[in-house]
N, CA, C and O atoms as CSV, one atom per row, in Angstrom:
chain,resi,resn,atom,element,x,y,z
A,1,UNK,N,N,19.124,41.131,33.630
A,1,UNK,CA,C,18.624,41.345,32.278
A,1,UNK,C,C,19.571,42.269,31.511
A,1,UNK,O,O,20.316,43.074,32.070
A,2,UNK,N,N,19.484,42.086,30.142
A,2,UNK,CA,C,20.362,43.052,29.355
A,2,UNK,C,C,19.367,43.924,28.736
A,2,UNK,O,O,18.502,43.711,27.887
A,3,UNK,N,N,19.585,44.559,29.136
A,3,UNK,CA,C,18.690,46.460,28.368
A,3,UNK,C,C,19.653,46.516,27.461
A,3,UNK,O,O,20.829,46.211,27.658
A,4,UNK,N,N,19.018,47.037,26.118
A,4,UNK,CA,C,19.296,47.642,25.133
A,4,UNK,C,C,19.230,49.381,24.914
A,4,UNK,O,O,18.224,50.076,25.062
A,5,UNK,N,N,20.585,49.841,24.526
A,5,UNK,CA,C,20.104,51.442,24.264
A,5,UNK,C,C,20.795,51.784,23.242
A,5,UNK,O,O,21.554,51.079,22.576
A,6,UNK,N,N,20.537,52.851,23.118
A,6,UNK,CA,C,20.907,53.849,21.968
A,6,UNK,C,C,22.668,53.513,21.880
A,6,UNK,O,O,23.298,53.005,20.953
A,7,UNK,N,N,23.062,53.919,22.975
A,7,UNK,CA,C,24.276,54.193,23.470
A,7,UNK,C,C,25.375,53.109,22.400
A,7,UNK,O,O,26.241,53.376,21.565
A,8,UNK,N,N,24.846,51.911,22.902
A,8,UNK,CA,C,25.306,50.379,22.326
A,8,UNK,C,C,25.434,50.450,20.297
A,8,UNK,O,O,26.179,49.698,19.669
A,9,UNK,N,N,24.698,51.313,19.763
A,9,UNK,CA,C,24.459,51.084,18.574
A,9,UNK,C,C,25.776,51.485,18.104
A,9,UNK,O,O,26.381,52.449,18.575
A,10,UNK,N,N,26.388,50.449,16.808
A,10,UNK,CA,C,27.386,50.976,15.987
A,10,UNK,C,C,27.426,51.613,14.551
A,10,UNK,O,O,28.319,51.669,13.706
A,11,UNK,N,N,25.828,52.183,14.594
A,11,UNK,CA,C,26.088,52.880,13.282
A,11,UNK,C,C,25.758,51.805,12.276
A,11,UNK,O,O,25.484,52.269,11.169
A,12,UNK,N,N,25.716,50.645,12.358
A,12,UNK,CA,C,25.269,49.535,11.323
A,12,UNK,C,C,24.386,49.586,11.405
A,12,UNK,O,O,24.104,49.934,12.552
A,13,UNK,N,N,23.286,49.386,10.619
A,13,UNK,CA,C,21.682,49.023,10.735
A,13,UNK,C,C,21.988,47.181,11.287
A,13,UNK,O,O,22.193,46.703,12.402
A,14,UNK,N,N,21.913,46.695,10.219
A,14,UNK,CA,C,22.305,44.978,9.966
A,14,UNK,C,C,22.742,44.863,11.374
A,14,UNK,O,O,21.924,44.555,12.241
A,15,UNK,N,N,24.158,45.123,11.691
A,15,UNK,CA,C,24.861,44.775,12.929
A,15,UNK,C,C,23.940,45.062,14.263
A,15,UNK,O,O,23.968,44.352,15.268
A,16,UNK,N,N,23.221,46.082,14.112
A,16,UNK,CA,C,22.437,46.944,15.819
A,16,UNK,C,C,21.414,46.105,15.617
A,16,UNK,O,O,21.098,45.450,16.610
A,17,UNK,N,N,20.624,45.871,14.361
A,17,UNK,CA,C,19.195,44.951,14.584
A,17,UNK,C,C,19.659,43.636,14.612
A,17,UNK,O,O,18.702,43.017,14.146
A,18,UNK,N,N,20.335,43.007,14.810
A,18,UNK,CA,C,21.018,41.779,14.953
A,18,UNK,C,C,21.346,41.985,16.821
A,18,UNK,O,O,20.948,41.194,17.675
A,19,UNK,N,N,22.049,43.080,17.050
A,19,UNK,CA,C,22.143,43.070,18.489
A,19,UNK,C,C,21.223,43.075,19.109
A,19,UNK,O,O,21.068,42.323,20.071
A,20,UNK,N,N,20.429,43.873,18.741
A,20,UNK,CA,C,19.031,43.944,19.442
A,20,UNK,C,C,17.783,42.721,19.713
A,20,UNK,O,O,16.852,42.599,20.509
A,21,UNK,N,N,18.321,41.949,18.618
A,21,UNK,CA,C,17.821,40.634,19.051
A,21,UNK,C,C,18.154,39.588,19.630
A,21,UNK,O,O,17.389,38.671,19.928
A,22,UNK,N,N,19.734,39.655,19.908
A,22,UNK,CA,C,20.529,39.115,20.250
A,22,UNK,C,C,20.283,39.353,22.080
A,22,UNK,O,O,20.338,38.468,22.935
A,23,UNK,N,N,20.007,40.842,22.293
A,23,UNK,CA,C,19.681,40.634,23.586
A,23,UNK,C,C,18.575,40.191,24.395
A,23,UNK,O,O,18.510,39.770,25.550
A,24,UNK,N,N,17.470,40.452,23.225
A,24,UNK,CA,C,16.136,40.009,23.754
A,24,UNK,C,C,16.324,38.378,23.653
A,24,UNK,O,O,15.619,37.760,24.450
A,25,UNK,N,N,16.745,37.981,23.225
A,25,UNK,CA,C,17.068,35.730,23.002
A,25,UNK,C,C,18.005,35.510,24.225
A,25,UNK,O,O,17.740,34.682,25.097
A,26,UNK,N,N,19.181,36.346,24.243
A,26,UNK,CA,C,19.425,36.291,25.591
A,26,UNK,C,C,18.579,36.184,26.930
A,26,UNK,O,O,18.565,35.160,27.612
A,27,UNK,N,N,17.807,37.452,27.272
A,27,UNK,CA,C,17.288,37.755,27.761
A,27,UNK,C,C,16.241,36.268,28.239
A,27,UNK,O,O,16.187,35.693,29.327
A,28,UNK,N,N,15.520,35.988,26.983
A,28,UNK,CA,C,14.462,34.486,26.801
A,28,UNK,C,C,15.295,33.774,27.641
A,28,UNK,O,O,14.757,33.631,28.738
A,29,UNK,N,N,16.386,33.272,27.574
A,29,UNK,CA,C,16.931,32.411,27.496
A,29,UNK,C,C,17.134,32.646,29.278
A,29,UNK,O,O,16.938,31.622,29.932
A,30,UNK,N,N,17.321,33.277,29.675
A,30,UNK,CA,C,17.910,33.959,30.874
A,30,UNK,C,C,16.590,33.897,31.629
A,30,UNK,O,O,16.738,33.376,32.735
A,31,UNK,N,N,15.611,34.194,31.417
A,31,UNK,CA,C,14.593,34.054,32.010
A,31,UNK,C,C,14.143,32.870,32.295
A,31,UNK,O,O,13.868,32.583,33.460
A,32,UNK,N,N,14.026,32.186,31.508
A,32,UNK,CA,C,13.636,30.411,31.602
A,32,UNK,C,C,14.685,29.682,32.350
A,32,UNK,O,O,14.457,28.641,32.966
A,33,UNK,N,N,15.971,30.323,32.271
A,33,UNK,CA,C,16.545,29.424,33.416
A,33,UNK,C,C,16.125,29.989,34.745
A,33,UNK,O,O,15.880,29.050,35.502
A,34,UNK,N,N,15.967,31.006,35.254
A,34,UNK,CA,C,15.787,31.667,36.518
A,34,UNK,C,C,14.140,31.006,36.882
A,34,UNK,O,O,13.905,30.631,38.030
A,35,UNK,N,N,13.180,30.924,35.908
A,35,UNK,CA,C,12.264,30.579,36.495
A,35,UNK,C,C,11.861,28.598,36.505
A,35,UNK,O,O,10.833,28.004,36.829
A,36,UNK,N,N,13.108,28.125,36.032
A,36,UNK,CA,C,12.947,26.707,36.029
A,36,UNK,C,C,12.398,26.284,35.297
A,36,UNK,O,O,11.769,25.291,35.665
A,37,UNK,N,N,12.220,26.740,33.648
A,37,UNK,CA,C,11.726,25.971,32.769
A,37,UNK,C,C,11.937,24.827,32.778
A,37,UNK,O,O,12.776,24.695,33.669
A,38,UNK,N,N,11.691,23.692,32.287
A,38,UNK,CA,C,12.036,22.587,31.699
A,38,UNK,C,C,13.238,22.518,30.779
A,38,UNK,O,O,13.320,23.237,29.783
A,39,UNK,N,N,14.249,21.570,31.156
A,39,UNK,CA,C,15.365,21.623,29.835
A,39,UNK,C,C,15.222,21.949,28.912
A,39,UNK,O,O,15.845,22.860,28.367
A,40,UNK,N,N,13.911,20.967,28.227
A,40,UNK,CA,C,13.611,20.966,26.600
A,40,UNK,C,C,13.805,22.495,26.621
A,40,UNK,O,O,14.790,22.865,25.981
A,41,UNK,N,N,12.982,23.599,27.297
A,41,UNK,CA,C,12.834,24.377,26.953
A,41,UNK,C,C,14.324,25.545,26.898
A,41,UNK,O,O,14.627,26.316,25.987
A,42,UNK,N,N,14.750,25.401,27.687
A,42,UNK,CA,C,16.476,25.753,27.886
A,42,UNK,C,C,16.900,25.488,26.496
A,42,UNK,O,O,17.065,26.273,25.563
A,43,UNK,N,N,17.028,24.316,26.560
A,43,UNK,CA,C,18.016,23.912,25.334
A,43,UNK,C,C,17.084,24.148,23.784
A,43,UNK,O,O,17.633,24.262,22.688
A,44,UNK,N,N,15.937,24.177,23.958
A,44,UNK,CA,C,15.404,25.172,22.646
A,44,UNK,C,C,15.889,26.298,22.489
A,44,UNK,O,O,16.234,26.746,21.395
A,45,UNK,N,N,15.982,26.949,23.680
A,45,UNK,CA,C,16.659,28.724,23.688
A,45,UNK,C,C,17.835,28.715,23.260
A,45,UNK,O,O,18.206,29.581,22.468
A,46,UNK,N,N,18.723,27.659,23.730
A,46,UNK,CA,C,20.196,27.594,23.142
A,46,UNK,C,C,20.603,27.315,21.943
A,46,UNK,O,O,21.588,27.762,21.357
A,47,UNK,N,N,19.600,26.348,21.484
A,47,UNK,CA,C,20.154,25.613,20.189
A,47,UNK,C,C,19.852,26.863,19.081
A,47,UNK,O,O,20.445,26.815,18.003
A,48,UNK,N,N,18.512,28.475,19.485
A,48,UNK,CA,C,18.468,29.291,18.703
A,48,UNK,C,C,19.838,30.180,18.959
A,48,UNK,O,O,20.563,30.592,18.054
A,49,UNK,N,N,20.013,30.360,20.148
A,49,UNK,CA,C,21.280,31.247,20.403
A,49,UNK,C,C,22.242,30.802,20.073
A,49,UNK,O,O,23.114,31.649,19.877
A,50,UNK,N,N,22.636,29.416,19.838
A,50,UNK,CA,C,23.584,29.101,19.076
A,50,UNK,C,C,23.804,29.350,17.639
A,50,UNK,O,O,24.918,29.648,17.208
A,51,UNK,N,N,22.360,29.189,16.602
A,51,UNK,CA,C,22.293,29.850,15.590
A,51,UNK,C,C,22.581,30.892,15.105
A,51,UNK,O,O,23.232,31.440,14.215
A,52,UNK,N,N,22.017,31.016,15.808
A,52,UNK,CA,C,21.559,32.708,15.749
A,52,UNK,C,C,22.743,33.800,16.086
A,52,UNK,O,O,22.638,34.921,15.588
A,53,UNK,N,N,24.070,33.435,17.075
A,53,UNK,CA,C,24.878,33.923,17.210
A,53,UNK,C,C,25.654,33.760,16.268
A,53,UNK,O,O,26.179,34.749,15.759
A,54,UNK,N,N,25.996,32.149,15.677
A,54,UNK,CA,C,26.906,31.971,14.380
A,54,UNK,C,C,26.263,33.121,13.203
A,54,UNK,O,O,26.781,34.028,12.551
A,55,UNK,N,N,25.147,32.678,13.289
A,55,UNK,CA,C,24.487,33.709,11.703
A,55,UNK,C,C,25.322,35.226,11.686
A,55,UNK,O,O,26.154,35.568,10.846
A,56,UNK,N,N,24.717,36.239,13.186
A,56,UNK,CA,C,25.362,37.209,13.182
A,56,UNK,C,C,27.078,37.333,13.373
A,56,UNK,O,O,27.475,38.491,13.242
A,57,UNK,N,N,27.669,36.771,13.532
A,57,UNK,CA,C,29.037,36.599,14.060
A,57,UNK,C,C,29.291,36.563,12.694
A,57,UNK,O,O,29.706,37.589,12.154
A,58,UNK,N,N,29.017,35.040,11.721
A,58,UNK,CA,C,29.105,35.507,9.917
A,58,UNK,C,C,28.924,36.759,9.139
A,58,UNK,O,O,29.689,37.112,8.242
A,59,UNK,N,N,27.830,37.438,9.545
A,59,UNK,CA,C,27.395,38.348,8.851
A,59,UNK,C,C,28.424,39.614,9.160
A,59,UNK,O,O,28.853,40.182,8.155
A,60,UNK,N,N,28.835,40.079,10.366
A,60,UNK,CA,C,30.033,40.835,11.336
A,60,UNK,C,C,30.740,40.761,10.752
A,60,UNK,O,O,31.312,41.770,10.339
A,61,UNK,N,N,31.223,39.120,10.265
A,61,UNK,CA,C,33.211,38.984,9.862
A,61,UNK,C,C,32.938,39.432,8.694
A,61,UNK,O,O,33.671,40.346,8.317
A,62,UNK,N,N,31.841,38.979,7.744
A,62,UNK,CA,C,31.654,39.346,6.608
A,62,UNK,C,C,31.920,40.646,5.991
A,62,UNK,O,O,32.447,40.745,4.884
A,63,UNK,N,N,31.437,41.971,6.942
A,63,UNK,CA,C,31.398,42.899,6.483
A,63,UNK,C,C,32.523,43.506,6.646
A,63,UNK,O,O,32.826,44.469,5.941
A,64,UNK,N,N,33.321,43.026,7.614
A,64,UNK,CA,C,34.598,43.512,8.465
A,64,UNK,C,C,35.548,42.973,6.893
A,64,UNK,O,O,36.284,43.779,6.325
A,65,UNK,N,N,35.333,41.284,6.285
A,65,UNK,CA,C,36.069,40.860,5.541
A,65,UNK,C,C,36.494,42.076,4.332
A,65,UNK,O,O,37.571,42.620,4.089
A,66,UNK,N,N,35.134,42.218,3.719
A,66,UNK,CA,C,34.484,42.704,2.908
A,66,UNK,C,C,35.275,44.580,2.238
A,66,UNK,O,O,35.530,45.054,1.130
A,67,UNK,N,N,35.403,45.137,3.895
A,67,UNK,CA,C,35.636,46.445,3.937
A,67,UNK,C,C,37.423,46.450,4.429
A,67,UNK,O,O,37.752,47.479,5.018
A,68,UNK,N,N,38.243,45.677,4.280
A,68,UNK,CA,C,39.482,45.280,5.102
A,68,UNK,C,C,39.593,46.212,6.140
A,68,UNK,O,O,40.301,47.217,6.089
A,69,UNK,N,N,38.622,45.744,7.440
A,69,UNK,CA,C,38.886,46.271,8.558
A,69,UNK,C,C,40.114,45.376,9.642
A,69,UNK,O,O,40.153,44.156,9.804
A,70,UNK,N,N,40.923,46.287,10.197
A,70,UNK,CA,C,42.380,45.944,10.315
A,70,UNK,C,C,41.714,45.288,11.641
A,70,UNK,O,O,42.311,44.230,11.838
A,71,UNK,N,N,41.076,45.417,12.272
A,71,UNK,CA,C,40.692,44.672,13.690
A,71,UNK,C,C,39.895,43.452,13.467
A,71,UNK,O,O,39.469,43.044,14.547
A,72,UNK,N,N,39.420,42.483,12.156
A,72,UNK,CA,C,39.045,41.043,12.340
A,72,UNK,C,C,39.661,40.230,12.751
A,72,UNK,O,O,38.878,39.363,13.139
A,73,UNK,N,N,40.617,39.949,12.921
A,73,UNK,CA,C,41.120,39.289,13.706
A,73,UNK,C,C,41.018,38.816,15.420
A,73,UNK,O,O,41.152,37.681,15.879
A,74,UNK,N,N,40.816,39.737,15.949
A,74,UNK,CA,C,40.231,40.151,17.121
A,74,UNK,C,C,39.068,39.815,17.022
A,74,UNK,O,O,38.617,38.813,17.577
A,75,UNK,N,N,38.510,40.466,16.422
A,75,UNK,CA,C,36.816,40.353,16.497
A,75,UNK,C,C,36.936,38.601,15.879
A,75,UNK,O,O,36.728,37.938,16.895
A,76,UNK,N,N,37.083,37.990,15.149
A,76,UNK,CA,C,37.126,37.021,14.840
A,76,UNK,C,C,37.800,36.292,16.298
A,76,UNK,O,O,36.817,35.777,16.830
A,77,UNK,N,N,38.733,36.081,16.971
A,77,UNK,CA,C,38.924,35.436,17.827
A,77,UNK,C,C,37.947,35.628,19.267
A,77,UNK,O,O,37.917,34.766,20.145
A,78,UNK,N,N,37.235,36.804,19.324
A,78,UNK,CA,C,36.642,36.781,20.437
A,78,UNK,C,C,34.785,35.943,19.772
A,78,UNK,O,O,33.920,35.477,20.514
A,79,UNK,N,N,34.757,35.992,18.916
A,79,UNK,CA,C,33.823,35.171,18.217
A,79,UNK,C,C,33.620,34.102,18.293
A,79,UNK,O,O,32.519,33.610,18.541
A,80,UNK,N,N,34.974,33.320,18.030
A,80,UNK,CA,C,35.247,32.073,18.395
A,80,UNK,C,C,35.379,31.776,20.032
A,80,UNK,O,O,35.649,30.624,20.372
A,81,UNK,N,N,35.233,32.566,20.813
A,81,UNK,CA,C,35.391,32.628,22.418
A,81,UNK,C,C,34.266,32.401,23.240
A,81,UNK,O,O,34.058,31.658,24.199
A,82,UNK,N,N,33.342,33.542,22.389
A,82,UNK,CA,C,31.930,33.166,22.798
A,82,UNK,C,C,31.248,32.113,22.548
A,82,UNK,O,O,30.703,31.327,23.323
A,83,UNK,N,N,31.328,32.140,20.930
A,83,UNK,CA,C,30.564,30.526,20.566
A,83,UNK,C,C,31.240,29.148,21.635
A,83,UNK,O,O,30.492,28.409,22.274
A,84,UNK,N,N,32.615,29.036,21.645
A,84,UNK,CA,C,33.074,28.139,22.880
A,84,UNK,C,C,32.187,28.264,24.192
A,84,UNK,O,O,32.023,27.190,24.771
A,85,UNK,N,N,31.542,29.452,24.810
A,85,UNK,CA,C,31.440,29.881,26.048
A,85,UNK,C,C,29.595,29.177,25.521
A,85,UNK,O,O,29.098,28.654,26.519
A,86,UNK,N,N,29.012,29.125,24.772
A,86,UNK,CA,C,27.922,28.585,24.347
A,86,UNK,C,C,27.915,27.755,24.708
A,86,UNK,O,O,27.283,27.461,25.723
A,87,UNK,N,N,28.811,26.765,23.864
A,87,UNK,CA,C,29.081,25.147,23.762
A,87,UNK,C,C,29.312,24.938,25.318
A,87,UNK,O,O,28.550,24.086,25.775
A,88,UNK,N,N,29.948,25.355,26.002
A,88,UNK,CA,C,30.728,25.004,27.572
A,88,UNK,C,C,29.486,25.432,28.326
A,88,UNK,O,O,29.788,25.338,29.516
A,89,UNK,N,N,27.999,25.936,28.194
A,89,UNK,CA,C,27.133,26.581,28.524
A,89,UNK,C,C,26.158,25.131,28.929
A,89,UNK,O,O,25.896,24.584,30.001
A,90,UNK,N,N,25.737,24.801,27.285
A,90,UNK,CA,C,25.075,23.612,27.268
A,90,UNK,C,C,25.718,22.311,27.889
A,90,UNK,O,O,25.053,21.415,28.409
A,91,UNK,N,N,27.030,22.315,27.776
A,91,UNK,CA,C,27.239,21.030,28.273
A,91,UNK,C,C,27.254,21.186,29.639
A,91,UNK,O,O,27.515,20.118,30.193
A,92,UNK,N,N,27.003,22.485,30.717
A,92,UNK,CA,C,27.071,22.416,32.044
A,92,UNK,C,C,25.494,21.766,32.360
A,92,UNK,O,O,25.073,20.798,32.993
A,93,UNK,N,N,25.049,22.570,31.766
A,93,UNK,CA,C,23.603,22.722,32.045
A,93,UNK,C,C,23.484,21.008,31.725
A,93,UNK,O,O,23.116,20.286,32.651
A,94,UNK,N,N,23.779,20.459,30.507
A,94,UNK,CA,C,23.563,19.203,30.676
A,94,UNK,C,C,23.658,18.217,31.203
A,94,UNK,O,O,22.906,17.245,31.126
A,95,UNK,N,N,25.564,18.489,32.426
A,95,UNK,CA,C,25.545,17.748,33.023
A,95,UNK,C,C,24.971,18.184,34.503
A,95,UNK,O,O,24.482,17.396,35.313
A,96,UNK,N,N,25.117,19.488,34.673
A,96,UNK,CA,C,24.396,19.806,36.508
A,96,UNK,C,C,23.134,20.275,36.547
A,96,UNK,O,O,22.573,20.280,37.642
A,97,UNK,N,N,22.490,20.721,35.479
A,97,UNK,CA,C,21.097,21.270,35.619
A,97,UNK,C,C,21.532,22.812,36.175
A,97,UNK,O,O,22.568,23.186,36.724
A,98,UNK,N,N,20.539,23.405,35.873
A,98,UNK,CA,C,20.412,24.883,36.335
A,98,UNK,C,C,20.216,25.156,37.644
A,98,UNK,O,O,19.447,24.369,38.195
A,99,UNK,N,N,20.797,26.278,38.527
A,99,UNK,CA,C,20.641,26.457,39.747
A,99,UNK,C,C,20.084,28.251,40.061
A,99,UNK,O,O,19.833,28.991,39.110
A,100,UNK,N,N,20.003,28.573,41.068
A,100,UNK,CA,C,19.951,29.961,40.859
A,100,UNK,C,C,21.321,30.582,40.830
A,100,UNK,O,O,21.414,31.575,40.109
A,101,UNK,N,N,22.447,30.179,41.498
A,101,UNK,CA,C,23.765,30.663,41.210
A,101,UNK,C,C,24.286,30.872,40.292
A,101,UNK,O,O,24.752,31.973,39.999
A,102,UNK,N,N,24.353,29.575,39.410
A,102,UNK,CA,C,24.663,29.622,38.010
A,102,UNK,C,C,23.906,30.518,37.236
A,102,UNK,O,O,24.320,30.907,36.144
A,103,UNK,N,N,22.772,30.899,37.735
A,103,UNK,CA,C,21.870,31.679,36.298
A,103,UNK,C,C,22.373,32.899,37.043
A,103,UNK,O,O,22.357,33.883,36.304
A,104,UNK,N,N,22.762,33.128,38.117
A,104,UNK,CA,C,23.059,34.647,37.930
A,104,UNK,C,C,24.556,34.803,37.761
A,104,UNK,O,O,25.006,35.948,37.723
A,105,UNK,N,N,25.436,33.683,37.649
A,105,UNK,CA,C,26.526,33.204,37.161
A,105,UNK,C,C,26.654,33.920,35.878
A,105,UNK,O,O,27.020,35.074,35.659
A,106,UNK,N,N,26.173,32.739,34.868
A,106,UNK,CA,C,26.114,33.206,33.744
A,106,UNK,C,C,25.328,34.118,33.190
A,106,UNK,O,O,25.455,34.123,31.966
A,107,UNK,N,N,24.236,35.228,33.773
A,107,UNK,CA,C,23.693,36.206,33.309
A,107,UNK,C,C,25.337,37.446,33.675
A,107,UNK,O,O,25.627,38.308,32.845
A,108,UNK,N,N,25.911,37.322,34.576
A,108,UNK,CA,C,27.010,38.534,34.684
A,108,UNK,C,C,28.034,37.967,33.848
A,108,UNK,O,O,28.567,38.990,33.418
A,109,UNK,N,N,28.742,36.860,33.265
A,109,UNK,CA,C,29.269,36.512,32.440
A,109,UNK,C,C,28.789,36.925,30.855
A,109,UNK,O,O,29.570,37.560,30.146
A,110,UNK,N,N,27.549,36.548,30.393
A,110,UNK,CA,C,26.925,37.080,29.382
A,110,UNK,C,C,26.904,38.599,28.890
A,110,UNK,O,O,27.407,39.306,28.017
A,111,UNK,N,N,26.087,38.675,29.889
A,111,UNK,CA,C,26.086,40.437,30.197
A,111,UNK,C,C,27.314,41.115,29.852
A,111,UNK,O,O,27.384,41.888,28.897
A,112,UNK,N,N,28.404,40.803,30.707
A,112,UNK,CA,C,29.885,41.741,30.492
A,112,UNK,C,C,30.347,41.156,29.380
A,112,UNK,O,O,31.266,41.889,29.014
A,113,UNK,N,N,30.258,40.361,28.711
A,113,UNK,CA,C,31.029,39.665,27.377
A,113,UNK,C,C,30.514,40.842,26.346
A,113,UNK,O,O,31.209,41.600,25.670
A,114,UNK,N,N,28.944,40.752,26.442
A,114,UNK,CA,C,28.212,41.274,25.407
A,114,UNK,C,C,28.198,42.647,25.493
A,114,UNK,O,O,27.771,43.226,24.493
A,115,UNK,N,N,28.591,43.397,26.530
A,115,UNK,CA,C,28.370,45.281,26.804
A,115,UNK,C,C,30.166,45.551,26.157
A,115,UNK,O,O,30.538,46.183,25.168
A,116,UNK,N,N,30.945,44.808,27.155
A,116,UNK,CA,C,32.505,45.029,26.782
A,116,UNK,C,C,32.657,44.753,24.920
A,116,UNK,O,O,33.403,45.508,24.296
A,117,UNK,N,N,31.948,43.714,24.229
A,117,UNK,CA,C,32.149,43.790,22.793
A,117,UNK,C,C,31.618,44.255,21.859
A,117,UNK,O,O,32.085,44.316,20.721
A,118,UNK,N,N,30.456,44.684,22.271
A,118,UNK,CA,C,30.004,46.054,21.611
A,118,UNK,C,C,30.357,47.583,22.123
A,118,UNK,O,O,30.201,48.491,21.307
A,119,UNK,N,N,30.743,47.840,23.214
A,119,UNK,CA,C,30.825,48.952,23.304
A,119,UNK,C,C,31.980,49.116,22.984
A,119,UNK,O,O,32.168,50.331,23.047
A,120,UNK,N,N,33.061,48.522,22.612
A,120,UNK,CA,C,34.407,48.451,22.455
A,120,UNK,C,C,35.031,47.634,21.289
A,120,UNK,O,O,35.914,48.250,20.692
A,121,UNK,N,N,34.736,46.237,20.782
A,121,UNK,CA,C,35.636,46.387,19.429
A,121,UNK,C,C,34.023,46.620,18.422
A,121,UNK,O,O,34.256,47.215,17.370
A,122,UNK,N,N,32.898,46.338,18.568
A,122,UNK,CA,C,31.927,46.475,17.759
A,122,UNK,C,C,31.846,48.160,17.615
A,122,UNK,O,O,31.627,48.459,16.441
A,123,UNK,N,N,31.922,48.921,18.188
A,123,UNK,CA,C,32.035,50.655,18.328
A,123,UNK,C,C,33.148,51.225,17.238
A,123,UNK,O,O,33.056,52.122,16.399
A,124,UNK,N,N,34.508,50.115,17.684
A,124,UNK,CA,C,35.942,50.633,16.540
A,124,UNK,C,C,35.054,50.004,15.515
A,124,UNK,O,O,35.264,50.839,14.635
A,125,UNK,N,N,34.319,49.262,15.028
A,125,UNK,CA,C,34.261,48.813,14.056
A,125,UNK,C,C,33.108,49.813,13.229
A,125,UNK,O,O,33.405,50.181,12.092
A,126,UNK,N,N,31.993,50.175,13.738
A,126,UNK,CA,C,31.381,51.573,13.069
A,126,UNK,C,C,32.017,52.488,13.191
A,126,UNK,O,O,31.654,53.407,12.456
A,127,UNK,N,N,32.967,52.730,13.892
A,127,UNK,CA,C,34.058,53.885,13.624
A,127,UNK,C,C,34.557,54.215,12.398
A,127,UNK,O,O,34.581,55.211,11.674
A,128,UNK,N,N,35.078,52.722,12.371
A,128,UNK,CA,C,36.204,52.673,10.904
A,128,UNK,C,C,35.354,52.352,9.565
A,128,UNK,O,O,35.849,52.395,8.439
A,129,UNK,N,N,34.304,52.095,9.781
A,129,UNK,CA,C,33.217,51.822,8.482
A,129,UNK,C,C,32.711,53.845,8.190
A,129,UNK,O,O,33.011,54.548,7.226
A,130,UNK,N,N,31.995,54.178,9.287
A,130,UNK,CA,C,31.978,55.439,9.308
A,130,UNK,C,C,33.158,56.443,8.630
A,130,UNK,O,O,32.714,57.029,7.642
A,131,UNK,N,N,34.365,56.722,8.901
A,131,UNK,CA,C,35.304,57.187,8.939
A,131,UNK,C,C,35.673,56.737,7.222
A,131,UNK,O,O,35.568,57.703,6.466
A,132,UNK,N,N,36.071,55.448,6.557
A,132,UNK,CA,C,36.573,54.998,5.802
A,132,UNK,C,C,35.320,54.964,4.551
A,132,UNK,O,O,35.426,55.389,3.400
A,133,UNK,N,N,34.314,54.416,5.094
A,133,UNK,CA,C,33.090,54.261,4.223
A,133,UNK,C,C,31.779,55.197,4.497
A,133,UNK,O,O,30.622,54.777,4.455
A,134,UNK,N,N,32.152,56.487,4.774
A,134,UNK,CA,C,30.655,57.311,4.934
A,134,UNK,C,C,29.520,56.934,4.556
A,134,UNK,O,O,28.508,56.755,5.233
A,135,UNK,N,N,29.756,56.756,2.984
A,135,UNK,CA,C,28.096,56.299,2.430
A,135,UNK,C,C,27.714,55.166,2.736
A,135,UNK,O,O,26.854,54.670,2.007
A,136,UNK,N,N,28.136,54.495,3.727
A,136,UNK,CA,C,27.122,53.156,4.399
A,136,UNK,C,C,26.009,53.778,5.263
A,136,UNK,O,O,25.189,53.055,5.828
């Protein structure tokens, strides 16, 4: 499971309540494979996490666009990495079905994607909003 803390927050409101939901849909999503939901129900979880990740990932570059933070680029390519790691997600699951390996597969894949990019380029990025833009 992914716990959420204090620790993780970057000083964005928008960006942290976006994470914070981001882990609990994870989380959904992570659970229903471990306990053998039904596909339908899998791929309901995905097709929101797929949303739902583009939405926030937009809203991220946006503000990054917005404020010329020198690290979108990065953050923009690891964006595009994950959403791939989505897509390559569903089509496993579609063609092998879920196992218990794979779900704890991809829960430590998930997991470290999502702690390593917030605690590290999402962190520079309330840094430099902080630092450059106080009154946010």
């Amino acid at each position: 499971m992914m716990n959420w803390n204090d620790n993780l927050a970057v000083g964005v409101n928008s960006i942290d309540n976006q994470h914070k939901e981001l882990f609990f849909k994870i989380n959904d999503l992570l659970v229903a494979m471990k306990s053998g939901n039904g596909n339908n129900e899998i791929f309901k979880m995905l097709n929101f996490l797929e949303n739902y990740v583009t939405k926030h990932f937009n809203d991220e570059e946006s503000i990054q666009r917005k404020n010329n933070y020198p690290g979108y680029n990065i953050q923009h390519e690891q964006h595009e990495a994950f959403k791939k790691e989505l897509t390559d997600l569903r089509k496993s699951v579609e063609t092998h079905g879920v196992s218990a390996v794979y779900v704890i597969s991809i829960q430590k894949k998930i997991s470290d994607w999502w702690y390593n990019h917030i605690t590290k380029l999402d962190k520079e990025l309330g840094n430099y909003l902080a630092a450059n833009y106080p009154s946010r």
